[in-house]
N, C-alpha and C positions, 0 to 999 in steps of 0.2 A: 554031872557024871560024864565018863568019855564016850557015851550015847549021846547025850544031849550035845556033848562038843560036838562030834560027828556032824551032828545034824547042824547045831550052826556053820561050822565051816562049809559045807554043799552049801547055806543059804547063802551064805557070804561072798560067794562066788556067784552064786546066781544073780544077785541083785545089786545091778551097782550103778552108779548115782554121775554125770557128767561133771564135769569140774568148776561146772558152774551154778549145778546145786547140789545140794543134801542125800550126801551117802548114806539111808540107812536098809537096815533087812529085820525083817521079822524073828526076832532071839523065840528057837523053841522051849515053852513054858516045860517047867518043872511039870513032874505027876501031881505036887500041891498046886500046882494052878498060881501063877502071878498076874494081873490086868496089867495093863501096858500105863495106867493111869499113878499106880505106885512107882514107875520110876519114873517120871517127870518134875524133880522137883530140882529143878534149874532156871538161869536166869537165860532165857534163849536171846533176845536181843545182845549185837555186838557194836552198839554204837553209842559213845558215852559221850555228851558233849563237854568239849570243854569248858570252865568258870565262863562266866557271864563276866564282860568285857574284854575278855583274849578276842587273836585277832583271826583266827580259824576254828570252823565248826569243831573238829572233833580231833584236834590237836593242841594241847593245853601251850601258854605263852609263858614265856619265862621272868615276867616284871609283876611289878604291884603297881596300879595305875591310880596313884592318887597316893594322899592320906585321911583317910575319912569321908572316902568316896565309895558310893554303893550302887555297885553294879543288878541289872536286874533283864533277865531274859524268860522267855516265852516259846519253846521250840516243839515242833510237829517233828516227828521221826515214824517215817513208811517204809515199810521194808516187805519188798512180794514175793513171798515162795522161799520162808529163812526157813521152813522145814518140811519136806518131803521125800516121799517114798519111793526113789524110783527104781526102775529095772537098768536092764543092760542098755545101750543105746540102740536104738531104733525099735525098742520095745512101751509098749505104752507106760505111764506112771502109774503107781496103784496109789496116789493121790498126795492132797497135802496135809499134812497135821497142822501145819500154819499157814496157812495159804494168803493171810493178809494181818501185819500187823503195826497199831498207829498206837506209837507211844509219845504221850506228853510230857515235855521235861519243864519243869517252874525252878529257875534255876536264879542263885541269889551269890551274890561275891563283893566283899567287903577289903578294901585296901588301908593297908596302914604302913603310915612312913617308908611310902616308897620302897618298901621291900617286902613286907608281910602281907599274903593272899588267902584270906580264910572263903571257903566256899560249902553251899549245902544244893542239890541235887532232889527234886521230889519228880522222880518219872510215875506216871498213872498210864495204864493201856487203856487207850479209849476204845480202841476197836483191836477185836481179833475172831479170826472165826478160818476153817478149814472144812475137811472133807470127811473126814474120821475115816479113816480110811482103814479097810481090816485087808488080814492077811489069812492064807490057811490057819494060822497057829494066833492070831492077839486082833484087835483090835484096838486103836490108838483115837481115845476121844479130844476132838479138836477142842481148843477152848471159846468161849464167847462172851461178850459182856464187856462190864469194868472191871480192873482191876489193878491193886496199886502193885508197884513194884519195889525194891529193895531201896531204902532208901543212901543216897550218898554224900558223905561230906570229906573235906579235904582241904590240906595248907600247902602253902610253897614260901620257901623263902630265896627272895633275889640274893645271890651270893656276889655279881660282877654284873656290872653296868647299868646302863639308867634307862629309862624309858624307850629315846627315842635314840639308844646307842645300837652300833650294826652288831655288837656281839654282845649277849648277855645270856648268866650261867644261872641256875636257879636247880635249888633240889626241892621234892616234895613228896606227897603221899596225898592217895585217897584209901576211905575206908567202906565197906558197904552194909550196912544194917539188915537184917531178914525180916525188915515189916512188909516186905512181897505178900501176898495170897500165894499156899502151896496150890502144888498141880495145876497151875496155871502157866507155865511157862513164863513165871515175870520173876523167881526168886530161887535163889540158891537154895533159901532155907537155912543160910547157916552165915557168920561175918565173913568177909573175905575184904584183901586190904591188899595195895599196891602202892612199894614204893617208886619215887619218877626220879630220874635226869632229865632236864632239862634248856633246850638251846634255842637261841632264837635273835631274831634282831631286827631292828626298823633303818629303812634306809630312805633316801628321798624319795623312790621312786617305789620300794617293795619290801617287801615281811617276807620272814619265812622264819620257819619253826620247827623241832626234833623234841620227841619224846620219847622215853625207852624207859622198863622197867618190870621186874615179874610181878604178874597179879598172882596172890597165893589164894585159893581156892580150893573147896574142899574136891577131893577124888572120886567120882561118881563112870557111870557105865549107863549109857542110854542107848539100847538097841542095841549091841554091840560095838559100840563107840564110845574108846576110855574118851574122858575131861577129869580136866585137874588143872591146877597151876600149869604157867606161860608166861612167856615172856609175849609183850605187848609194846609193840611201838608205834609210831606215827610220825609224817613228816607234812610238811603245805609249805606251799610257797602261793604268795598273792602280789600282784603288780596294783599299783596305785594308779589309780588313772584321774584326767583333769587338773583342770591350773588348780583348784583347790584339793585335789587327790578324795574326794569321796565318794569315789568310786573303788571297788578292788574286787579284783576278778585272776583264781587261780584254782591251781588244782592241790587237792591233797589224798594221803594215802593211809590206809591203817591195817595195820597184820599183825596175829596173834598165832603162838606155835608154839604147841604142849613140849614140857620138859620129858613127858614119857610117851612114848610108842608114838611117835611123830609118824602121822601117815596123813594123805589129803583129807580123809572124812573129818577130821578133827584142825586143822588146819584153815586159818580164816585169811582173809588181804581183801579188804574195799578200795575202790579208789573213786574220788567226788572231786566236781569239777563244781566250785562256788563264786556265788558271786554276795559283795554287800554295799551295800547305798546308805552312806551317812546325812539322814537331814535333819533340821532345826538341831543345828548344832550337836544335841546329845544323844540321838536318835537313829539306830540303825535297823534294816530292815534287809534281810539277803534269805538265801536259798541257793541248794546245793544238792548233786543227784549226782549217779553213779551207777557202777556194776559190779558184782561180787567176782571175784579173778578165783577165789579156791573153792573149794565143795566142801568147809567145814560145818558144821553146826552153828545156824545162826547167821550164816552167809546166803544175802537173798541174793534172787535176781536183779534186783534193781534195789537201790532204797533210793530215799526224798527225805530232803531236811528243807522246810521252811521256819524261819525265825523273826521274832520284832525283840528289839532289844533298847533298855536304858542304859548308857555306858557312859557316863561325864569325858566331852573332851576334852585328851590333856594335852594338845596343840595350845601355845597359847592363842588367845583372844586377839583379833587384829579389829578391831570394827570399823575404822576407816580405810583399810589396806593399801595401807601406805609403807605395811615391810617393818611398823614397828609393833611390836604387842601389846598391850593395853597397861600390862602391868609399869610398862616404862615410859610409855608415852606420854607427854605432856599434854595434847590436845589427841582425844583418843577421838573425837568426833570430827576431828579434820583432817584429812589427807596431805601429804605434805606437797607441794604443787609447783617444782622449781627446786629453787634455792632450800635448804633445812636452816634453822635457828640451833648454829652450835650451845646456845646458852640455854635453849629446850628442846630435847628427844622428842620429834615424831611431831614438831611443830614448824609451820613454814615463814619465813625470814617475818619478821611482820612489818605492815604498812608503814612509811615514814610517816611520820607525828606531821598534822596541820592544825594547828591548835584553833587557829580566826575561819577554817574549812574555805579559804577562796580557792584551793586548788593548787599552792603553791606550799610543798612543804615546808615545815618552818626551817631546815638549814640551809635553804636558797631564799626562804622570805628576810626582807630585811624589814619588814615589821609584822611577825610573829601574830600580834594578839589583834591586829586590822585590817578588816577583807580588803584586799588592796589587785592590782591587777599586776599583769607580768609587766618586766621591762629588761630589754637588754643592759641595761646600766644596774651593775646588781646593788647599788644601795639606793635605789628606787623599785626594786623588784619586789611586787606584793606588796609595794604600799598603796596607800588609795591614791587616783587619779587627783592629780595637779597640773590643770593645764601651764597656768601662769606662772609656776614653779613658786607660789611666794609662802610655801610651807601650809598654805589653808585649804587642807581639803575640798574638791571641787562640791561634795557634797555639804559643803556649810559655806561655800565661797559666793559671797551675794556677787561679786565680780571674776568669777572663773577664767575668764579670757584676759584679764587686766590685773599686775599683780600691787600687791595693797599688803599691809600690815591686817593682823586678826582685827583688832582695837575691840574696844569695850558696849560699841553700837550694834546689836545684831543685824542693824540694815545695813551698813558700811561692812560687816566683816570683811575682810578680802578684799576690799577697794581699796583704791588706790586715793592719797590725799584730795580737796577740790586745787584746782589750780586758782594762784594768788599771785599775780602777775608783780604786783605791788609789795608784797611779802608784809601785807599790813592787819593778815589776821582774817581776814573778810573774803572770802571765795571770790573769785568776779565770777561768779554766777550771778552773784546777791552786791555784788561791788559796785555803788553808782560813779563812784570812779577806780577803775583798775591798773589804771596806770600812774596813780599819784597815792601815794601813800596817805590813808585816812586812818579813821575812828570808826568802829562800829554805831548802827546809830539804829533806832526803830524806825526810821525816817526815811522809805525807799529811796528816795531823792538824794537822800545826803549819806546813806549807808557805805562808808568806807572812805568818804570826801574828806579833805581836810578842815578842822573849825575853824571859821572865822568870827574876828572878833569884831560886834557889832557896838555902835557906841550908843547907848541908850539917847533918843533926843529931848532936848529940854522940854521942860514945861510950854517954855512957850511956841515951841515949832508945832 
């Protein structure tokens, strides 16, 4: 009626809200009486994380990481004071309808062929609770307990670039289900679906990412504050830090702004300052806080996102870091140290071949298959010691100092002849004459002497 107007507009002007919380005023009830608890059935939280393995909390990435790689997160979302009643400034607040809300997102993203990102969203409010706070005219009963919220799921597909390219295009959509609990401030109570644009890109050193797109939403009036459909967008940038960049540390933004009666109360923008730590490879863990910049619905003072997440890296694999990736490597457990072996990737020149291992490779040994020592004369280099040069190893040479023929006597090997002063066959070691040529004889006396010839004497001598 234009009483009841009346009377809101005074309230409306009475009661107004900093721009850094929640505008609302007490809407005076009909003569049938309305509870403030029939019109709450909306999804009060404004903070949607994006698929599990994007590279910013709550600004979706525009690649598909993997194919047949399944992404998997775990996120706490805090938000203090996303609904309350205040006055004019410097006047006290007549309390909070939400004065603390901790929502759990189980969040799940599956990659295919590099371009396709299919994701499903299960937020649960662990905790909420407020002041219930009344006014002359309603009282507003806070919520408390668990309670699930609207469930969400959503695809993108990569249209330009790859992974770890600095520009890449991607369009997508999410949709939201009303398995929320009404009057709880966790559910529209009705689907609502949002198509995206999406920008974004990886560079050595940094990410950054753009998201824009209207959420269509049904038209509602809480307190005197229209909702409805909005255009929702979001930007982050993050800087990589360390020789292996896993670290990343930036800030991101997110604002949402009704297609009708555009005023602050309805009007949302966070901005979160995050950080995340990639370890044992597939494994990140980061957190991210912030301050609400408008006094829309759903805009706290502060919120908190902590997160653990599984997200396959798709850096390739270096495990000896040696600068080549595992996939191409030839020796992926050796570093390359020096020289590389053009004839294998990621493998270092390898050792010259010493086949006899004396320590002389075999293309300066000049005998290959026997431990031999150095020598400056390269065709005695790495062969075995020969003092006497007479070809018989000093280690088989019964006369190493004195050179000799091998021969057939294992005591002579490497000796050198006996001397035979006589050249009659008979050493003069063993020669009982050396200087006259003789006959061998068993006769030490006569051993090499010349025969003579005896005349046998007669009978009768």
């Amino acid at each position: 009626t234009n009483a009841s107007r009346t009377i809101e507009d005074r309230l409306m002007k009475t009661f107004r809200r900093p721009t850094w919380l929640f505008f609302a005023t007490a809407l005076a009830m009909t003569a049938a009486g309305t509870d403030a608890g029939a019109q709450e059935g909306f999804a009060l939280d404004r903070f949607d994380p994006a698929p599990a393995g994007d590279r910013l909390f709550g600004v979706a990435s525009p690649y598909a990481a993997g194919h047949g790689d399944v992404h998997l997160s775990l996120q706490g979302d805090y938000a203090h004071n996303p609904l309350v009643l205040s006055r004019s400034k410097g006047v006290p607040d007549v309390g909070a309808v939400v004065a603390d809300q901790l929502v759990l997102h189980l969040n799940a993203s599956i990659a295919l062929w590099n371009r396709l990102n299919l994701n499903v969203d299960v937020p649960v409010a662990i905790l909420q609770n407020g002041d219930s706070p009344s006014t002359a005219t309603a009282t507003f009963a806070s919520p408390d307990g668990v309670a699930f919220s609207d469930l969400r799921v959503g695809a993108r597909l990569t249209l330009l670039g790859e992974y770890d390219d600095l520009f890449q295009l991607a369009v997508g959509g999410q949709l939201w289900a009303p398995t929320g609990q009404t009057g709880r401030f966790v559910s529209d109570e009705s689907f609502r679906g949002q198509p995206q644009l999406i920008l974004g890109g990886l560079h050595e050193r940094f990410v950054w990412s753009f998201a824009a797109g209207p959420e269509l939403r049904p038209s509602k009036t809480f307190n005197g504050v229209h909702q409805g459909s909005m255009l929702r967008a979001g930007a982050g940038f993050g800087v990589l830090l360390g020789k292996e960049r896993l670290v990343q540390l930036g800030p991101e933004v997110n604002v949402a702004v009704p297609f009708e009666q555009v005023v602050k109360k309805n009007t949302n923008a966070e901005l979160m300052l995050g950080a995340r730590y990639r370890f044992a490879r597939d494994f990140e863990a980061g957190g991210a806080f912030g301050p609400g910049l408008a006094g829309g619905i759903g805009t706290p003072d502060l919120r908190l996102v902590l997160g653990l997440s599984y997200t396959p890296n798709q850096e390739p694999l270096d495990s000896d870091g040696d600068g080549v990736d595992d996939t191409t490597d030839a020796c992926p457990k050796t570093a390359v140290v020096g020289a590389a072996d053009p004839a294998r990737p990621g493998c270092p020149m390898p050792a010259p071949l010493d086949r006899d291992g004396d320590g002389i490779v075999d293309n300066a040994d000049a005998c290959g298959d026997s431990v031999g020592v150095s020598s400056e004369d390269p065709a005695k280099n790495g062969c075995p010691s020969d003092r006497d040069s007479d070809g018989v190893p000093d280690t088989s040479d019964m006369c190493p100092d004195a050179a000799g023929p091998a021969g057939d006597e294992p005591a002579t090997v490497g000796c050198p002849p006996p001397v035979d002063q006589d050249a009659d066959g008979v050493p003069d070691a063993v020669d009982a004459c050396p200087a006259i040529k003789g006959i061998a004889s068993t006769e030490a006396t006569s051993n090499g002497c010349p025969c003579l010839l005896y005349t046998s004497p007669s009978p009768r001598d």
